[in-house]
C-alpha positions in Angstrom: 33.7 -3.2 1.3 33.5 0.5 0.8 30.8 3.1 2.1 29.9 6.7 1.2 28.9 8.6 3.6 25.0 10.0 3.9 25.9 13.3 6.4 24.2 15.0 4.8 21.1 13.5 6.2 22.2 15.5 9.5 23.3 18.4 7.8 20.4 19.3 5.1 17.2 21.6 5.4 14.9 18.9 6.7 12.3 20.5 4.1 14.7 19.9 1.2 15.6 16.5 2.1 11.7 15.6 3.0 11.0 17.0 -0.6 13.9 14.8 -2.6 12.8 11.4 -0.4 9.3 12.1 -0.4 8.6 12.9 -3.7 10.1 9.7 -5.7 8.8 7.7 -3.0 5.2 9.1 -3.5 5.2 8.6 -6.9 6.2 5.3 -7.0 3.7 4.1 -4.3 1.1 5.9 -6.7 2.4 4.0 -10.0 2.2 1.0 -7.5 -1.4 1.5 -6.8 -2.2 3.0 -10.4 -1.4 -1.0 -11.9 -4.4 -2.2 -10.9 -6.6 1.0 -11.1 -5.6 1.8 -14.8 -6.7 -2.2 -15.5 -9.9 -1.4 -14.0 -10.5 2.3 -15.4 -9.9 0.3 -19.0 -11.8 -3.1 -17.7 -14.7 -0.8 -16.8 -14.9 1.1 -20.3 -15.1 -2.2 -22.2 -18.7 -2.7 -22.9 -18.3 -6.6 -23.3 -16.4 -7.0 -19.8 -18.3 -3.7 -17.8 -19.0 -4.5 -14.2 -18.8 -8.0 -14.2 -14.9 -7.4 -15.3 -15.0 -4.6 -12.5 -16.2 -6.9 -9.7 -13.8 -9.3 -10.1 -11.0 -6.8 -10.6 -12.0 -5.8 -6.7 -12.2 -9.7 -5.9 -8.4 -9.7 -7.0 -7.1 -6.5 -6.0 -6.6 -7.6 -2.2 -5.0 -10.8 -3.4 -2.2 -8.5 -4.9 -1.9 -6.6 -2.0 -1.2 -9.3 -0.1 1.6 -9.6 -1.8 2.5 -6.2 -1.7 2.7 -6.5 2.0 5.0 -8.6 2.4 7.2 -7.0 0.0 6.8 -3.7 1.9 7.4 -5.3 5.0 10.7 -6.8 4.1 11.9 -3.0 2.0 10.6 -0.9 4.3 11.8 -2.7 7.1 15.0 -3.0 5.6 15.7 0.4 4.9 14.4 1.9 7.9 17.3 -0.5 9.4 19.7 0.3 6.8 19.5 4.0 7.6 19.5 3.4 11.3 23.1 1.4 10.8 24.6 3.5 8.8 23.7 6.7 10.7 25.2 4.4 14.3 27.9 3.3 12.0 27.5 0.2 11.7 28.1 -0.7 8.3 28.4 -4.8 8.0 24.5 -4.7 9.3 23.5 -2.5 6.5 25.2 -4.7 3.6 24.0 -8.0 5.3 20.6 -6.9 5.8 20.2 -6.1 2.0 21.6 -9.2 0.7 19.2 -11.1 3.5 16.1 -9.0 2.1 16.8 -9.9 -1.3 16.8 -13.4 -0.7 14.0 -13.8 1.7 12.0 -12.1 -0.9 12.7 -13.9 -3.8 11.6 -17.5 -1.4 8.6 -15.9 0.1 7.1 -14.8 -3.3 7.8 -18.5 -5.0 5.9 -19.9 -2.1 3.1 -17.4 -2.5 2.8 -18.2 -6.3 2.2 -21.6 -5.4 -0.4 -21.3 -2.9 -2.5 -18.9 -5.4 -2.2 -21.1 -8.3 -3.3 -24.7 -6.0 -5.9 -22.8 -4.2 -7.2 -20.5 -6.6 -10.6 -21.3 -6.9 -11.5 -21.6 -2.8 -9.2 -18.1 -1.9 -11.4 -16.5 -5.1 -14.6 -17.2 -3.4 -13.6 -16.4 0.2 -13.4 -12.8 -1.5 -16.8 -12.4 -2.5 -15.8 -13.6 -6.1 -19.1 -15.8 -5.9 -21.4 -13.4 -6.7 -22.8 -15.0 -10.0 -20.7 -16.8 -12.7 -19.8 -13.7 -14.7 -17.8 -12.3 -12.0 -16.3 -15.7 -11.1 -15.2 -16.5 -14.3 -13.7 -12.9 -14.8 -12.0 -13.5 -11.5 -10.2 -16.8 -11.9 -9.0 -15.5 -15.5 -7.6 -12.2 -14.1 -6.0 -14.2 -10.6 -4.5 -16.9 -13.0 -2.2 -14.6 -14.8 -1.8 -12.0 -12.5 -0.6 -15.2 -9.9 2.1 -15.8 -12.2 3.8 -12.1 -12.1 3.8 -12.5 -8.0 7.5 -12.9 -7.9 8.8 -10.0 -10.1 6.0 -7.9 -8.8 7.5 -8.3 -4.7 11.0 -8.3 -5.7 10.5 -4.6 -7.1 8.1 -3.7 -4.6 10.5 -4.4 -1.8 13.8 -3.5 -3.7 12.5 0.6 -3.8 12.4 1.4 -0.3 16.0 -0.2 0.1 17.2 1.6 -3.3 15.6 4.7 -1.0 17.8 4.1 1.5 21.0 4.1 -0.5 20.6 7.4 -1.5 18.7 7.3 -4.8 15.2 8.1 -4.5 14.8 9.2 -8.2 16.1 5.7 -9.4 13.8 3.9 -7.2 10.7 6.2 -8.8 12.1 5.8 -11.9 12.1 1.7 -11.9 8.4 1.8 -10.8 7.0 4.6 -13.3 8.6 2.8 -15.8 6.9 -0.9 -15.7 3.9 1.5 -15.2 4.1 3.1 -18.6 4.1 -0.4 -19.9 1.1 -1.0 -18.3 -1.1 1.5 -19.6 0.4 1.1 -23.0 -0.5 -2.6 -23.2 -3.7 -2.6 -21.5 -5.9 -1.0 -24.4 -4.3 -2.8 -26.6 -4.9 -6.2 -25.2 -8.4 -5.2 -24.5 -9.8 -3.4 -26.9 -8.6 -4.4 -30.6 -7.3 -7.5 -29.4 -10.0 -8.2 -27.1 -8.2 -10.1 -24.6 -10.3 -9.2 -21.8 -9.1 -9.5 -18.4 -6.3 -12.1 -19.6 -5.1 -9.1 -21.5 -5.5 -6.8 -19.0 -3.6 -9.1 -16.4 -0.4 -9.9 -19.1 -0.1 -6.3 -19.4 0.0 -5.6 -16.0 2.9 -8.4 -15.3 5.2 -7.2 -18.4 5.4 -4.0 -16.1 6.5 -5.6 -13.4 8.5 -7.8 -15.1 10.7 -4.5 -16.2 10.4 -3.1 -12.6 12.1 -6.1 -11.4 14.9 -5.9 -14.2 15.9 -2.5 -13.2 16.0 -3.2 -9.4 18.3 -6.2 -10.3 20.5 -3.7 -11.8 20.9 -1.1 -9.1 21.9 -3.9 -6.4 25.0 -4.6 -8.8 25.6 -0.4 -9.1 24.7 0.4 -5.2 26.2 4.1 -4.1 26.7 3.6 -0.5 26.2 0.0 0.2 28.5 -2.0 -1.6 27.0 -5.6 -1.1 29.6 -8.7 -1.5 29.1 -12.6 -1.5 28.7 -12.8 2.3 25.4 -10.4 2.0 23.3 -12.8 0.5 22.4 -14.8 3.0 19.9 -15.6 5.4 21.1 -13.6 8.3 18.5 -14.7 11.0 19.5 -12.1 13.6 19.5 -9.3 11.5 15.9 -10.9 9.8 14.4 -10.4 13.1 15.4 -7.1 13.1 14.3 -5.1 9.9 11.0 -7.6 9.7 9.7 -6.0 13.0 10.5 -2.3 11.8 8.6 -3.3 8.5 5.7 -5.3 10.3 3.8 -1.1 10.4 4.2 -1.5 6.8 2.8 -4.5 6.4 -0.3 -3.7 8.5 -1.2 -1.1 6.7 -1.3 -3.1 3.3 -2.8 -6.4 4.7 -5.4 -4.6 7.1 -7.0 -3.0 3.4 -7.2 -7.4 2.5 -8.9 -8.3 5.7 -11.2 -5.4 5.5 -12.2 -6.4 1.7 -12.8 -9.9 2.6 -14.9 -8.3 5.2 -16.7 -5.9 2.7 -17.0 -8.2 0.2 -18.7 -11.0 2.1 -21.1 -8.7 3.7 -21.4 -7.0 0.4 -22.5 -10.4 -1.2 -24.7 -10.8 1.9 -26.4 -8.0 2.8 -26.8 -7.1 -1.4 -28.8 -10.1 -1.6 -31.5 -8.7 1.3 -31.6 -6.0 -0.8 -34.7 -4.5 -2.8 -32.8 -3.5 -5.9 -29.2 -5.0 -5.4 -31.2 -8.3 -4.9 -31.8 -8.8 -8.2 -29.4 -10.9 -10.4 -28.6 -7.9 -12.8 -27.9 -5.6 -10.6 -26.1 -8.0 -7.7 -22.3 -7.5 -8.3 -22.4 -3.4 -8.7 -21.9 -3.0 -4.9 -19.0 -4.7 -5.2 -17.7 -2.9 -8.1 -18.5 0.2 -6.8 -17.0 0.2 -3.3 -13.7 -1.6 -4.9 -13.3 2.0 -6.7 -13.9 4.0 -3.7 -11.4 2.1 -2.0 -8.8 2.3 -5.4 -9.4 5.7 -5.0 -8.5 6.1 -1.3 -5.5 4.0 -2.1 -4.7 6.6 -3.9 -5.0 9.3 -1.3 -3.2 7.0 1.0 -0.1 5.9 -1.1 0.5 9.8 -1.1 0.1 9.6 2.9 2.4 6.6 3.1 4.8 7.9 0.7 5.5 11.1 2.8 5.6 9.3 6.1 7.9 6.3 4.3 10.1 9.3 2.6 11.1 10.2 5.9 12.5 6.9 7.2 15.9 7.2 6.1 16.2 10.7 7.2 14.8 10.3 10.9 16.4 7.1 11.0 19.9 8.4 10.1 19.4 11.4 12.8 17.9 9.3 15.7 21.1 6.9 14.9 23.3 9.8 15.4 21.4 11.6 18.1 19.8 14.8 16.3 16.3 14.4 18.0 16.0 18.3 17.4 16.0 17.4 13.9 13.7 14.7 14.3 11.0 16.9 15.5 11.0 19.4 13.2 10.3 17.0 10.5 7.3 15.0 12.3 5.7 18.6 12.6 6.3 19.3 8.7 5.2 15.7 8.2 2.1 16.2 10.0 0.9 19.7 8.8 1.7 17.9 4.8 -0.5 14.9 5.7 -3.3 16.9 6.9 -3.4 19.0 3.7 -3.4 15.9 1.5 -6.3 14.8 3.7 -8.1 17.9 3.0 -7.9 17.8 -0.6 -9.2 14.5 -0.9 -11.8 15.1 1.6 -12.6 18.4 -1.2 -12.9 16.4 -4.2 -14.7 13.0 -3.1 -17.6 15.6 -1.3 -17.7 17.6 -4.2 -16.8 15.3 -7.4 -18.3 12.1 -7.1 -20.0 12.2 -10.6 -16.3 12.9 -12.2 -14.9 10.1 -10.0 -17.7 7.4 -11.1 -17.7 8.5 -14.7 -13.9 7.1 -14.9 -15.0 4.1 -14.2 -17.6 3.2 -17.5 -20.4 4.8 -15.1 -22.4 5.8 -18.3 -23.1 2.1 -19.9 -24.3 1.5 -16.2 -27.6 1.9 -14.9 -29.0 4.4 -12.7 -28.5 2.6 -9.4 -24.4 2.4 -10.2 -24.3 6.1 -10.2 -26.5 6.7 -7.0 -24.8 4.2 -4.7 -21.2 5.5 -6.0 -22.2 8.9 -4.8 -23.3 7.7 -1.4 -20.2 5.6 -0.9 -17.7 8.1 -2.3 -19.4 10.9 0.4 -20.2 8.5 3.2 -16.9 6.1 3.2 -13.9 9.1 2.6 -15.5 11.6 4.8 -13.2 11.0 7.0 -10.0 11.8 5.2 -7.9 14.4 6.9 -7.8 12.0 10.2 -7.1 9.0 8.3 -3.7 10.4 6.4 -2.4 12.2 9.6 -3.1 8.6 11.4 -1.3 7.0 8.7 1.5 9.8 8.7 1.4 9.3 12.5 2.2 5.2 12.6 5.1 5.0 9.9 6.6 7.6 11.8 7.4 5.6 14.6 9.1 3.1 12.5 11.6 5.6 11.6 12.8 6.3 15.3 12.9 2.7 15.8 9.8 1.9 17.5 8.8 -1.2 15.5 6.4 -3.1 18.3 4.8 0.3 19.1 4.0 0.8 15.8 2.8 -2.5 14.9 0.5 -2.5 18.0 -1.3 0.8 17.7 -1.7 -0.1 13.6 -3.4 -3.3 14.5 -6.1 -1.6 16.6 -6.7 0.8 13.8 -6.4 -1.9 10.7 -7.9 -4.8 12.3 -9.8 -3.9 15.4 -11.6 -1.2 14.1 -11.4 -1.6 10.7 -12.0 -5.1 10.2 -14.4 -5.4 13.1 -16.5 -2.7 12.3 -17.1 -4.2 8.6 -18.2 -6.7 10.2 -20.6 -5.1 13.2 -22.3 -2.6 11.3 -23.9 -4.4 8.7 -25.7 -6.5 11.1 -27.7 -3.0 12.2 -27.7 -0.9 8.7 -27.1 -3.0 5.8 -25.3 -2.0 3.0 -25.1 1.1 4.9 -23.3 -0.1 7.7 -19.8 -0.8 5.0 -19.7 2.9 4.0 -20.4 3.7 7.9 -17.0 1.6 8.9 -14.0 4.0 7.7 -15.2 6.9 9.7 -16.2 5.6 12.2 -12.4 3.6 12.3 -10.5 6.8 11.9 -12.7 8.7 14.0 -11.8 6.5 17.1 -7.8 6.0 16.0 -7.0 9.6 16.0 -8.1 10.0 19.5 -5.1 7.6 20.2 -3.1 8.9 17.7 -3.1 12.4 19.4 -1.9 10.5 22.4 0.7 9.4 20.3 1.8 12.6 18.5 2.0 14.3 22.2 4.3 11.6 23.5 6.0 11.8 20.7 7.1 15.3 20.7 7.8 15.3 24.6 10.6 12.4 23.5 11.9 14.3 20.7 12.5 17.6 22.7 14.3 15.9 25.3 11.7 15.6 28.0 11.5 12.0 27.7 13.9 9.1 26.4 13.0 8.1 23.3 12.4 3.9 23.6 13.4 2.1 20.6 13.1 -1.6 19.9 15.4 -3.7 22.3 17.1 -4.9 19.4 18.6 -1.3 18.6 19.9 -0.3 22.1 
């Protein structure tokens, strides 16, 4: 087995290296999230599918990033441990841990496949997809074939981070933008002169991923520091345990946004039903279509968020492994100060641009009431922006310095607690009202522990505390 070496991970500006991780790494999580908002932005501009093809785009959407989940949690799991090894020195971890990533992805997506296609019609209704028979029948045409693209679409998901971590950020950008490009080249033409409707929206979508996957199966054959052999593909239980609990923050973040939908939705489906104008059988599934595009749109804001913070893994990583705290530090500040400006812009455009944002989405063949309630919930769900990407930022960080259990514990107040409980709570006392009031209120309460956090964080990384990573790493 040979390995390069990645000094220069200790030796770099930490702004240039943040820039040449980050960037690729953004970019792909946004092609990753753009999939299923270019289906719906072309979906939604189809006057014979309109907002009966966009509800059941946001019934499906969670079902996909369930998916994605997992396959974050095994890649960036992987190649926050990758970089850790390799920045220690131990090299036979990094190889095995790679081949035992590939392999646990490729049975864990087979089995999820399966479950979708033999359960499809009770998992479509336990996400809201019950709203009236347009929206069903949209949604069990549009789960169907996107079920079948489940495997390609986790294998590439989880093969970027670990391409990441061998040193080639721009390849793993490059395999994601491309099955991307595919995407939005078939989707109009499976839906509009072909009229394929959301079966055509769904093929095109899994062609993309399909080629995603093909590249990613490439670069594990042509790997520049990690040379994997025959003995790295298999299921190395200890080293498993090890990379799946620095990936379990990732996972959180993605599967958090499912629970919270199948908490939206339902309440959605309820509390629409009580209402005076949403009550009404023509006008029943626009909540739901509207508050699935506020959320594409924050997963938007927050695949730029993650991709900074997940940019960062290989380089804090690789200098925790090696003992460069001072280094360390200087990039969470950087980190932080980037996030928080991300967080302002968004917070700028959804305040000030919610007609622009709606009219993407085939606002003007929609009545009146689609355009008011858009406005409401693009002002009153996102207002809380800036505290939501430095809280994000804040979480994946930890990961990086080995802090897996931490991590995962402080993300499952924030994702679940708050996020899935207040979906829940509020509704009870506002209505409809009470959905949009749940993300502020969520972020408002997590970044008074998250400031705990950053303050801890920084007396460990100037030396006034001993940083505690997961018992697996000392």
């Amino acid at each position: 087995m040979k390995v390069k070496s990645n000094m220069y991970l200790e030796t770099a500006p930490v702004g240039s290296l943040m820039k040449k991780y980050s960037i690729p790494c953004i970019i792909s999580l946004l092609v990753a999230a753009l999939y299923n908002i270019v289906d719906q932005i072309f979906i939604a501009n189809a006057t014979y599918l309109g907002s009966y093809g966009n509800a059941a785009n946001t019934v499906v959407f969670p079902l996909t990033v369930v998916a994605l989940a997992i396959a974050v949690m095994i890649g960036d799991g992987c190649c926050a441990f990758v970089s850790i090894s390799l920045g220690a020195g131990r090299k036979d971890d990094a190889h095995k841990s790679v081949g035992s990533a590939v392999l646990v992805c490729i049975i864990v997506s087979v089995m999820l496949t399966i479950v979708y296609l033999t359960c499809m019609d009770g998992i479509i209704k336990a996400f809201g997809g019950s709203v009236n028979a347009e929206t069903f029948a949209c949604s069990k045409e549009y789960f169907f074939w996107i079920s079948l693209g489940i495997p390609f679409y986790m294998f590439g998901q989880a093969m970027n981070p670990i391409i990441r971590s061998d040193g080639s950020p721009k390849f793993a950008m490059v395999t994601t933008v491309a099955g991307a490009v595919i995407n939005i080249i078939l989707d109009p033409i499976f839906i509009f002169p072909m009229h394929m409707g959301m079966k055509g929206a769904a093929i095109a979508t899994v062609a993309g991923q399909i080629f995603t996957a093909v590249l990613s199966i490439w670069y594990l054959f042509h790997m520049k520091v990690v040379y994997l052999e025959k003995s790295s593909f298999r299921l190395h239980v200890r080293l498993m345990k090890k990379y799946i609990m620095l990936g379990i923050t990732s996972f959180l973040s993605q599967i958090s946004l499912v629970l919270a939908m199948a908490a939206i939705n339902n309440m959605i489906r309820k509390y629409g039903a009580l209402d005076e104008i949403f009550g009404q059988a023509e006008y029943a599934q626009i909540p739901m279509a509207v508050v699935g595009i506020v959320m594409k749109f924050f997963q938007i804001v927050i695949s730029i968020a993650v991709g900074m913070a997940a940019g960062c893994i290989p380089i804090v990583g690789y200098n925790i492994g090696a003992g460069r705290k001072d280094r360390a530090k200087k990039l969470f500040t950087l980190l932080l100060t980037c996030e928080a400006i991300v967080g302002g812009i968004a917070l700028v455009i959804v305040e000030c641009f919610p007609m622009q944002l709606i009219g993407m989405f085939g606002a003007s063949n929609e009545s009146v009431y689609y355009t008011q309630f858009a406005v409401k919930s693009f002002r009153t769900y996102l207002c809380m922006m800036i505290l939501a990407t430095v809280n994000k930022g804040t979480f994946i960080y930890l990961q990086s310095l080995g802090k897996g259990v931490a991590s995962m514990v402080i993300s499952m107040v924030r994702e679940i607690v708050f996020g899935v409980g207040f979906a829940l709570i509020l509704p009870i006392f506002f209505g409809l009202d009470g959905v949009l009031y749940s993300m502020p209120l969520s972020d408002i309460l997590t970044f008074l522990i998250a400031a705990v956090i950053i303050r801890m964080t920084y007396q460990e990384l100037s030396g006034k505390k001993k940083i505690c990573t997961t018992p697996d790493f000392e």
